[in-house]
HTML snippet that shows the backbone in 3Dmol.js (N, CA, C, O; Angstrom):
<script src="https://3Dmol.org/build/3Dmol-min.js"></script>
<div id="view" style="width:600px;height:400px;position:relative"></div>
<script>
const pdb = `
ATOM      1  N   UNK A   1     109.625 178.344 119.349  1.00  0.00           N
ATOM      2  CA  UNK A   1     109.850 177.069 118.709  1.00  0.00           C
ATOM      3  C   UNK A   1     108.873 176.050 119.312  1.00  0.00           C
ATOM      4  O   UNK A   1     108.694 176.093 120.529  1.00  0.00           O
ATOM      5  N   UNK A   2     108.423 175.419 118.799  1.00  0.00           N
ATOM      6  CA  UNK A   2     107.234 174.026 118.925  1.00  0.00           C
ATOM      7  C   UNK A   2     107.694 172.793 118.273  1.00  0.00           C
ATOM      8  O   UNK A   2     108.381 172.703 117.256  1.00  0.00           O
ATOM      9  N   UNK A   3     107.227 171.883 118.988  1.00  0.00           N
ATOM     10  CA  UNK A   3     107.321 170.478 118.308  1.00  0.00           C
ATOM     11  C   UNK A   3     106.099 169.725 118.346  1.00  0.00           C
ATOM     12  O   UNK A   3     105.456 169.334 119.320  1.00  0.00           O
ATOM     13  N   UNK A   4     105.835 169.551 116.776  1.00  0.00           N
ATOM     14  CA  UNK A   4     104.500 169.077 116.221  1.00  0.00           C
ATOM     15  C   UNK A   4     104.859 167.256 116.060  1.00  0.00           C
ATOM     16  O   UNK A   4     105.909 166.721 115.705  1.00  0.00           O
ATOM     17  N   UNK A   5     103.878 166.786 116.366  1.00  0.00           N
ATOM     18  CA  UNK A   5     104.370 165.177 116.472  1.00  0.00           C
ATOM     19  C   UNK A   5     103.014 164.863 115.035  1.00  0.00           C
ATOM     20  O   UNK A   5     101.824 165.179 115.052  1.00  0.00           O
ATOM     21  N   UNK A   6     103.685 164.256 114.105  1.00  0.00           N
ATOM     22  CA  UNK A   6     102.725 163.825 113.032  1.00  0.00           C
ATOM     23  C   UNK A   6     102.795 162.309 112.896  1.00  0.00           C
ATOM     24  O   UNK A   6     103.871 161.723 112.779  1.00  0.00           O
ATOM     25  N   UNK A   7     101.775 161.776 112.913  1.00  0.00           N
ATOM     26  CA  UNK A   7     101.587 159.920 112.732  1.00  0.00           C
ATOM     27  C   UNK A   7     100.362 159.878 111.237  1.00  0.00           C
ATOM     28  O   UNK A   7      99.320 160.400 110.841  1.00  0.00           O
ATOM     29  N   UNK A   8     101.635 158.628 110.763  1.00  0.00           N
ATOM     30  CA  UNK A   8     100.960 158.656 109.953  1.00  0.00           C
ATOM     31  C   UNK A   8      99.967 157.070 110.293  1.00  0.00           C
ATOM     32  O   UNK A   8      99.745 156.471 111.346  1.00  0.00           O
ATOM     33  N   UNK A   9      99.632 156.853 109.134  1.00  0.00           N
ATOM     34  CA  UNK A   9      98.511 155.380 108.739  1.00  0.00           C
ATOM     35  C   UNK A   9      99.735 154.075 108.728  1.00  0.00           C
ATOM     36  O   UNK A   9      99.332 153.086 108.116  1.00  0.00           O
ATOM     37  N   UNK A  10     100.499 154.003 109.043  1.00  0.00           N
ATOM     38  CA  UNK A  10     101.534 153.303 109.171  1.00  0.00           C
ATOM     39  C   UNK A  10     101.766 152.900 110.780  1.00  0.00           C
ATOM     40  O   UNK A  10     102.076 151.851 111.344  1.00  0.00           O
ATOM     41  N   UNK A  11     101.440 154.355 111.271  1.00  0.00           N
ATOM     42  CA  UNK A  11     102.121 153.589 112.990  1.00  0.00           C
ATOM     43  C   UNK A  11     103.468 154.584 112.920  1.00  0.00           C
ATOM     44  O   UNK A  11     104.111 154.866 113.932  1.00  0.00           O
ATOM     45  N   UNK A  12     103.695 154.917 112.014  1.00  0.00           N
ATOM     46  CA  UNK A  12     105.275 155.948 112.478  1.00  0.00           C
ATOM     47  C   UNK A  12     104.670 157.131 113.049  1.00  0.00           C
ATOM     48  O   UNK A  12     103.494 157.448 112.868  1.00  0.00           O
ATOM     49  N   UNK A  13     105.533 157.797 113.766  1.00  0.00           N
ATOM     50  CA  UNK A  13     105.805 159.061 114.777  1.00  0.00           C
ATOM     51  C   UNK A  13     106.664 159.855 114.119  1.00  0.00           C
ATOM     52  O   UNK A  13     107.813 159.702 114.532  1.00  0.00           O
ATOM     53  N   UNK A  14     106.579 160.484 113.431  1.00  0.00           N
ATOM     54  CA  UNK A  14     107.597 161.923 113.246  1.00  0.00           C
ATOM     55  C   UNK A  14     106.986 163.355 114.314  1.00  0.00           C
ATOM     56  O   UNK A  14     105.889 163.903 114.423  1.00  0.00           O
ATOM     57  N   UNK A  15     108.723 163.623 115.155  1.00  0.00           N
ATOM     58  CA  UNK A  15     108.057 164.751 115.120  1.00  0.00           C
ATOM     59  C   UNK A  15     108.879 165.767 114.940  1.00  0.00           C
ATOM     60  O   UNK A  15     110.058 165.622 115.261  1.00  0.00           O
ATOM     61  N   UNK A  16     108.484 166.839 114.461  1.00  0.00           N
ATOM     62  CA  UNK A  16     108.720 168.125 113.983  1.00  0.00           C
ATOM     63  C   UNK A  16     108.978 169.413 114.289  1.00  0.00           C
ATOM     64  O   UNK A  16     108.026 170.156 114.046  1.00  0.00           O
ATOM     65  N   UNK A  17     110.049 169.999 114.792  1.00  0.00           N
ATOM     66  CA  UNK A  17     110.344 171.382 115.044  1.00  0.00           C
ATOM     67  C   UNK A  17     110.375 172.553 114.118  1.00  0.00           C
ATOM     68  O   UNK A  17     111.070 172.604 113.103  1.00  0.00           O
ATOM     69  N   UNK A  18     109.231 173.885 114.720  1.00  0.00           N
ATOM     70  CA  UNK A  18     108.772 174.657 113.860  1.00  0.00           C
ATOM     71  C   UNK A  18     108.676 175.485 114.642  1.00  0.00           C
ATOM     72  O   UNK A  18     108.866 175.205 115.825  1.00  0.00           O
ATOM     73  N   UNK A  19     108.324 176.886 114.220  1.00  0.00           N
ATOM     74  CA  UNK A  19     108.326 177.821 114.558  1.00  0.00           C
ATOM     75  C   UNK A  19     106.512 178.087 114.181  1.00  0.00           C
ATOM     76  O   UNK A  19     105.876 177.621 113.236  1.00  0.00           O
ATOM     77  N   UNK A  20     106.011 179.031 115.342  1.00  0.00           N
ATOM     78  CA  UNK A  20     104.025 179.256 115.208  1.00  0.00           C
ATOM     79  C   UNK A  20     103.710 179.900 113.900  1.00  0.00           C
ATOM     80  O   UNK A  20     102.643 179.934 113.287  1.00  0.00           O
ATOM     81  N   UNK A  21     104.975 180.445 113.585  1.00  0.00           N
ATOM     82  CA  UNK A  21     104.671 181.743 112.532  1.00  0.00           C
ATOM     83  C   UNK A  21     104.789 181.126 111.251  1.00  0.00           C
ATOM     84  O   UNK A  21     104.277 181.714 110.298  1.00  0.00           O
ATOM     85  N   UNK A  22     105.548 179.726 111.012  1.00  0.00           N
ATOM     86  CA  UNK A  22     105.931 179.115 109.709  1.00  0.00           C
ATOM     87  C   UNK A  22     104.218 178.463 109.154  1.00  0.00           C
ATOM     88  O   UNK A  22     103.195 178.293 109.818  1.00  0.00           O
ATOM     89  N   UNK A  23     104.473 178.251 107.834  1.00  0.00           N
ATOM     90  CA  UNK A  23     103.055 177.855 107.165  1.00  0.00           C
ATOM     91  C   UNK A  23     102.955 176.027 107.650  1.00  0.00           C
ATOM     92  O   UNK A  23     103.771 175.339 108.263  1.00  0.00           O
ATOM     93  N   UNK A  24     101.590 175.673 107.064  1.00  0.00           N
ATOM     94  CA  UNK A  24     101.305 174.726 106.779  1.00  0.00           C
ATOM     95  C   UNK A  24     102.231 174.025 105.728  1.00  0.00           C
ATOM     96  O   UNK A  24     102.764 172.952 106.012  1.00  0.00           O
ATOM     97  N   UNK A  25     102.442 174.684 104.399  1.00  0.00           N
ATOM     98  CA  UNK A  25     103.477 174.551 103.604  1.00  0.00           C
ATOM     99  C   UNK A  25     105.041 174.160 104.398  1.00  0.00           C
ATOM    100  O   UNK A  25     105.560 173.051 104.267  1.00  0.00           O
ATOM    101  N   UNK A  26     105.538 175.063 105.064  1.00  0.00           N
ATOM    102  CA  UNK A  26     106.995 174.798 105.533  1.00  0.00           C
ATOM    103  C   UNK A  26     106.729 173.340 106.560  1.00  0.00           C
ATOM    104  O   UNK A  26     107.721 172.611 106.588  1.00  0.00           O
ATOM    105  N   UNK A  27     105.687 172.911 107.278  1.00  0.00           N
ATOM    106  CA  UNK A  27     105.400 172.197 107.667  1.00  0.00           C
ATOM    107  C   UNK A  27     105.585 170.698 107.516  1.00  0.00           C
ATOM    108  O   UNK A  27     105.942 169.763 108.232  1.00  0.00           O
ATOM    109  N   UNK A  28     105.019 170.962 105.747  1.00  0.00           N
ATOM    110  CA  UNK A  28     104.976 169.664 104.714  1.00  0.00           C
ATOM    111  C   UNK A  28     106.630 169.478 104.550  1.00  0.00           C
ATOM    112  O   UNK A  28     107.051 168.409 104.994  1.00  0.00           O
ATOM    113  N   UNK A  29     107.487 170.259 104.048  1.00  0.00           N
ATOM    114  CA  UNK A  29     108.794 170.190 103.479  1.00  0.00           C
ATOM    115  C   UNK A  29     109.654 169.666 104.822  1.00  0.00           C
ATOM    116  O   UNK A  29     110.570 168.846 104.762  1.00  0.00           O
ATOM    117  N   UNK A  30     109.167 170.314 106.053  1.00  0.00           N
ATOM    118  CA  UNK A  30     110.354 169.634 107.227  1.00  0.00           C
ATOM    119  C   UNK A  30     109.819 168.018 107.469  1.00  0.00           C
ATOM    120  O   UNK A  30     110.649 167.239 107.938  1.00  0.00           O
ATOM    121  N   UNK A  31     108.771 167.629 107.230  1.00  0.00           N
ATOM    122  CA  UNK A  31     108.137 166.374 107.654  1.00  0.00           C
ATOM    123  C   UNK A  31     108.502 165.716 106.484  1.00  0.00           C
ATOM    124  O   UNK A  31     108.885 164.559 106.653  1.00  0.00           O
ATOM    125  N   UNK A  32     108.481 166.317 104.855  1.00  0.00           N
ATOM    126  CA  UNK A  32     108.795 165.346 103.876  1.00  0.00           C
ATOM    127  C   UNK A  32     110.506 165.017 103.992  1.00  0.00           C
ATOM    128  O   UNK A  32     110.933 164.181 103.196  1.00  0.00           O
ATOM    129  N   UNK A  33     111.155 165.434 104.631  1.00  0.00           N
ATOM    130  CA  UNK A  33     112.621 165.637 104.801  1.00  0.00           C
ATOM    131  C   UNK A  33     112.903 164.121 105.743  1.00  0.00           C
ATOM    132  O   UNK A  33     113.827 163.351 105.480  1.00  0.00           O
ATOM    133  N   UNK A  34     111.861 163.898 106.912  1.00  0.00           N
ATOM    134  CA  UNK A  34     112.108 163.163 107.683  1.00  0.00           C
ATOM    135  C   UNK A  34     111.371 161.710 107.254  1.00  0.00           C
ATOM    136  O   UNK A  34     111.923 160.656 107.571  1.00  0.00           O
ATOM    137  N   UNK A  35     110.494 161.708 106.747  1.00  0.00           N
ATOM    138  CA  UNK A  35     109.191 160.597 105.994  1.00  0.00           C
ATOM    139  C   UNK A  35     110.159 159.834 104.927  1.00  0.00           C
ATOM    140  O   UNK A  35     110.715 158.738 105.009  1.00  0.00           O
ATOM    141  N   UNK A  36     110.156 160.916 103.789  1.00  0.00           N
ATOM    142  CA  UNK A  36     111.462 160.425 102.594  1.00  0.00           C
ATOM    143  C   UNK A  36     110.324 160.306 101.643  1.00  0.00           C
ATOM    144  O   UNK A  36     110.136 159.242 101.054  1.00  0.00           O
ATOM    145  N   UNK A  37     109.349 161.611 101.410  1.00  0.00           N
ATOM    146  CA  UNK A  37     108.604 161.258 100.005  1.00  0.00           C
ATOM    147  C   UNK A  37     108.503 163.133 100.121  1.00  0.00           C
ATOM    148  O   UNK A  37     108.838 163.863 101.055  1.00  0.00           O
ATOM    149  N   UNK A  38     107.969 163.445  98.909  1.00  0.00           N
ATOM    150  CA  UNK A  38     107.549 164.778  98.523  1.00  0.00           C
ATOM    151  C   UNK A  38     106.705 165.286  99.385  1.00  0.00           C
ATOM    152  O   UNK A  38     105.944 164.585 100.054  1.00  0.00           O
ATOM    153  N   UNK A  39     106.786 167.126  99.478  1.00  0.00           N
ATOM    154  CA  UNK A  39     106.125 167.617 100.363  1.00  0.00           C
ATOM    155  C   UNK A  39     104.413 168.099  99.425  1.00  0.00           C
ATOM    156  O   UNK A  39     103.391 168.714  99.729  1.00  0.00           O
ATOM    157  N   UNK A  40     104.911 167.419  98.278  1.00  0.00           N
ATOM    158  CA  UNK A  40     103.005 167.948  97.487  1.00  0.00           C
ATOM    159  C   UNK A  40     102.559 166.340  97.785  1.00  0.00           C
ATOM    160  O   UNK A  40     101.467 166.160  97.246  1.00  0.00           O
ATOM    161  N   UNK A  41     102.989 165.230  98.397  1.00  0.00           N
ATOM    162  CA  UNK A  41     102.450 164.373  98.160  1.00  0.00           C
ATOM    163  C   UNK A  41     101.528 164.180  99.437  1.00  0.00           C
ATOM    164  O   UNK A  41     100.484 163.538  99.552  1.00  0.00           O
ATOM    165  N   UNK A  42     102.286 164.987 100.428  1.00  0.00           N
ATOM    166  CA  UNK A  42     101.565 165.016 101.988  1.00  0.00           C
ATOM    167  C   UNK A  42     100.054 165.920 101.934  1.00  0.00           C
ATOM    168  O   UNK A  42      99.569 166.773 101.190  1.00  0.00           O
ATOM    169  N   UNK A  43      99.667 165.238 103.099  1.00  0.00           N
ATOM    170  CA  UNK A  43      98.204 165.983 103.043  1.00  0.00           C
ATOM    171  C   UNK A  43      98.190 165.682 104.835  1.00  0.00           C
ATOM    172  O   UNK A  43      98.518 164.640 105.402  1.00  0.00           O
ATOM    173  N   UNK A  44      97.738 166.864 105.404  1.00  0.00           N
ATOM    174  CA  UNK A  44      96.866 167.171 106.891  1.00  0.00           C
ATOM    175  C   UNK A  44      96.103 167.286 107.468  1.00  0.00           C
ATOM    176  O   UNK A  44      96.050 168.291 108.177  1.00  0.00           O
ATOM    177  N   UNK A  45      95.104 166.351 107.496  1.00  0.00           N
ATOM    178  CA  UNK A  45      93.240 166.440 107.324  1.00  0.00           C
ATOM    179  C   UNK A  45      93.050 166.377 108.915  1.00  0.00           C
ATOM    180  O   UNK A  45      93.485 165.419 109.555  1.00  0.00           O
ATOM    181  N   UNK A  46      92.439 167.350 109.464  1.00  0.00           N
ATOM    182  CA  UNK A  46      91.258 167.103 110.453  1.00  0.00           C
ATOM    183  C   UNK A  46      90.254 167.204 110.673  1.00  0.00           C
ATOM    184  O   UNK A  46      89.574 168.230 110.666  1.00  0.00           O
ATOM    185  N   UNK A  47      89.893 165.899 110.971  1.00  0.00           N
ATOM    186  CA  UNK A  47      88.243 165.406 110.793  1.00  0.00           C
ATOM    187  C   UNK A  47      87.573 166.102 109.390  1.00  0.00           C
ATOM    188  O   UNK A  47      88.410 165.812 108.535  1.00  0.00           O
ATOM    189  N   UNK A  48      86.738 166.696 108.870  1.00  0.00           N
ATOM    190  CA  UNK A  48      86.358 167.205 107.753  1.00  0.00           C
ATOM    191  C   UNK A  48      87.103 168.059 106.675  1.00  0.00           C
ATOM    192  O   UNK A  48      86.768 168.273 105.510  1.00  0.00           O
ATOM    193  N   UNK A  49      88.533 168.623 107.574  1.00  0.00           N
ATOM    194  CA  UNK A  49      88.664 169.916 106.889  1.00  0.00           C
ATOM    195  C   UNK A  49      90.455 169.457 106.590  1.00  0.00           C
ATOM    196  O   UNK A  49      91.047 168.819 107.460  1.00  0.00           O
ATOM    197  N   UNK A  50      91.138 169.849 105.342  1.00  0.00           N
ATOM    198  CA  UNK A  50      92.245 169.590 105.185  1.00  0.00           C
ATOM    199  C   UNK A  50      92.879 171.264 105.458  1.00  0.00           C
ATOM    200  O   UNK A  50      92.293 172.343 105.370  1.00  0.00           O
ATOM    201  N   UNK A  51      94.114 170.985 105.769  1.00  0.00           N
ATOM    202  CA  UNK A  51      94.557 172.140 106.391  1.00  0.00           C
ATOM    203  C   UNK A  51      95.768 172.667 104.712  1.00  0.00           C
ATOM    204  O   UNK A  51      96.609 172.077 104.033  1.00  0.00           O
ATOM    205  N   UNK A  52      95.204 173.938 104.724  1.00  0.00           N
ATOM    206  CA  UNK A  52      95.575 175.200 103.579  1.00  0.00           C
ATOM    207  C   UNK A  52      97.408 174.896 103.582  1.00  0.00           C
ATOM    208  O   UNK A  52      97.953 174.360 104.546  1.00  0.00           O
ATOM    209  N   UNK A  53      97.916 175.194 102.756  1.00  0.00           N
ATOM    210  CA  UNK A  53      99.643 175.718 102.447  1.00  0.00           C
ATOM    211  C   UNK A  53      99.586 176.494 102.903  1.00  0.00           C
ATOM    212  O   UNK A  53     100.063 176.386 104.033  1.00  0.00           O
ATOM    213  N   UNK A  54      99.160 177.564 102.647  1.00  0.00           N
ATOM    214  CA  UNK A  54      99.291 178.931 103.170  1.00  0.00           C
ATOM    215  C   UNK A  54      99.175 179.564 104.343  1.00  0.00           C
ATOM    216  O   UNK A  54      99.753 180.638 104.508  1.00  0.00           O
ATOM    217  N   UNK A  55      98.447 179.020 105.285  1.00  0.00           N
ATOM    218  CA  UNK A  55      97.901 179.689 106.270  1.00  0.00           C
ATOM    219  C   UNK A  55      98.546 178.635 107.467  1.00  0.00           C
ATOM    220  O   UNK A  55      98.633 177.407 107.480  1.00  0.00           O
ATOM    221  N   UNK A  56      98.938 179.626 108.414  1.00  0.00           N
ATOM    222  CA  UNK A  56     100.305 179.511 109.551  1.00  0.00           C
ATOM    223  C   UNK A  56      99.592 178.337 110.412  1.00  0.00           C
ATOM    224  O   UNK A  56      98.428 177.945 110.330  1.00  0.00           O
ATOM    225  N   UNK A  57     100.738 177.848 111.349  1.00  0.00           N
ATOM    226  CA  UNK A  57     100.424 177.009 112.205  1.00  0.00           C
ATOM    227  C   UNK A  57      99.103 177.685 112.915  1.00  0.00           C
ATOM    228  O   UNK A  57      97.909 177.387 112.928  1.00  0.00           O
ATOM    229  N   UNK A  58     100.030 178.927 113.605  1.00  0.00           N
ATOM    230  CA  UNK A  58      99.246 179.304 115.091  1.00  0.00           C
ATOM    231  C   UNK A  58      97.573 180.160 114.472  1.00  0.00           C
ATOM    232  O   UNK A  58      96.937 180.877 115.244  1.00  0.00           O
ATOM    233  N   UNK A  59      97.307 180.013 113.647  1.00  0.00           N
ATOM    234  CA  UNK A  59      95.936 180.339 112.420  1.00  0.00           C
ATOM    235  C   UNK A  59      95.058 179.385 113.185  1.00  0.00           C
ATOM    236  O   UNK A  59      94.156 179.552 114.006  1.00  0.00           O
ATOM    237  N   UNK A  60      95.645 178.288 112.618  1.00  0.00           N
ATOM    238  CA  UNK A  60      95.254 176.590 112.769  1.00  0.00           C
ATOM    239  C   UNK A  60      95.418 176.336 114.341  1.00  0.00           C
ATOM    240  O   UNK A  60      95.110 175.196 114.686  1.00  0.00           O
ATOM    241  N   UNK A  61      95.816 177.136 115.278  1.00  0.00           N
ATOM    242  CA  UNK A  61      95.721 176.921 116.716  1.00  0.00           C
ATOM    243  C   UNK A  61      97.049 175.605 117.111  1.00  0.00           C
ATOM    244  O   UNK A  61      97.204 175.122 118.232  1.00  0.00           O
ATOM    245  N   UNK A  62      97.680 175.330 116.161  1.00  0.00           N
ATOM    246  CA  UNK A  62      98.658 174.405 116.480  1.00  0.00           C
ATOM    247  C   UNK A  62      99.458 174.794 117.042  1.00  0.00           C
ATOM    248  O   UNK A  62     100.200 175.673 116.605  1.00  0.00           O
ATOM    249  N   UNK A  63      99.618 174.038 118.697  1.00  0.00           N
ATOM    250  CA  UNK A  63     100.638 174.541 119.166  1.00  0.00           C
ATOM    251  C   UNK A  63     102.037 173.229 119.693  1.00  0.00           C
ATOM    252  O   UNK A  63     102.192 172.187 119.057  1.00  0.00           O
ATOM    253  N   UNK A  64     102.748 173.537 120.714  1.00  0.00           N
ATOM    254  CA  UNK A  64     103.571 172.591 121.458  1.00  0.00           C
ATOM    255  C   UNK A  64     102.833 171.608 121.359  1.00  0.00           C
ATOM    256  O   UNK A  64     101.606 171.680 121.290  1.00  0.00           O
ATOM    257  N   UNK A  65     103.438 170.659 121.344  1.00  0.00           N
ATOM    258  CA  UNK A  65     103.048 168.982 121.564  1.00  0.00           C
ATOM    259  C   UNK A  65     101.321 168.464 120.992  1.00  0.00           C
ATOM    260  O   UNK A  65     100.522 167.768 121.618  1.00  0.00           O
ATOM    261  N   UNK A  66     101.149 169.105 119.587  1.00  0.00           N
ATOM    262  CA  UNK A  66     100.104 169.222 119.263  1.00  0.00           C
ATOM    263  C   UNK A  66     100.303 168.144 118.431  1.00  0.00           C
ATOM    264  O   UNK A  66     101.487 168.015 118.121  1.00  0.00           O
ATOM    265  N   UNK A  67      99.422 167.178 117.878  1.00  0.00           N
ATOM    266  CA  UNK A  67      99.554 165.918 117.348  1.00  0.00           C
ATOM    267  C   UNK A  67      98.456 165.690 115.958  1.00  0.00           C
ATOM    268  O   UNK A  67      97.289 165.313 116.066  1.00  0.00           O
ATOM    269  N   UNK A  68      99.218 166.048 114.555  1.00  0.00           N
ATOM    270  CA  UNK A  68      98.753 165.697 113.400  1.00  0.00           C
ATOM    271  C   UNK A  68      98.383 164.636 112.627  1.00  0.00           C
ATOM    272  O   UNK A  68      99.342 163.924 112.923  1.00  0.00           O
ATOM    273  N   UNK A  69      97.939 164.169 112.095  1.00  0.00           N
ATOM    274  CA  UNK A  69      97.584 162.979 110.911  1.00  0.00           C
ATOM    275  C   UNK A  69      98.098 163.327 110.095  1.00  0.00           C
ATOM    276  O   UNK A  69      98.003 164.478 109.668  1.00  0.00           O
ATOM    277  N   UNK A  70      98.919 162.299 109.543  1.00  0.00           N
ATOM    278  CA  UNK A  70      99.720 162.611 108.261  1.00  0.00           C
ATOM    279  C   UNK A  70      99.406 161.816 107.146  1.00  0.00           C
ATOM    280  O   UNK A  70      99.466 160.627 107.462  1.00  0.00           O
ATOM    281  N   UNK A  71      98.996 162.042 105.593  1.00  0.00           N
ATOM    282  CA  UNK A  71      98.302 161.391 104.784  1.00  0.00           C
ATOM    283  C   UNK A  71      99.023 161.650 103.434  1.00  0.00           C
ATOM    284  O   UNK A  71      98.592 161.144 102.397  1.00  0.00           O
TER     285      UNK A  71
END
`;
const viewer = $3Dmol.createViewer("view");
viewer.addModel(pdb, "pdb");
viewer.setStyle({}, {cartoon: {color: "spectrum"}});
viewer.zoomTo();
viewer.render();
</script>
């Protein structure tokens, strides 16, 4: 189990308990749960590259206390 801390363009702090093996996708749905908008409306960009639905946290090297942009 991990906890992903996501900030968005606002200044809020969500953070998020997940498992390494869950997607980018399951990612969006536990964070849209806590935010209070849709999980197709979220987006996870770092620096150049937006991060896939499909493809797992620990893919993406995300681990414990790892800290996202939320868009």
């Amino acid at each position: 189990m991990i906890e992903v801390s996501l900030n968005d363009r606002l200044g809020k702090k969500v953070r998020v308990k997940s498992n390494e093996d869950d997607t980018i996708g399951d990612l969006k749905i536990l964070a849209a749960a806590h935010v209070g908008t849709r999980p197709d409306h979220i987006r996870l960009p770092k620096r150049h590259l937006i991060y896939k639905d499909h493809i797992s946290l620990a893919d993406y090297e995300i681990k414990d206390g790892s800290g996202i942009e939320l868009y």
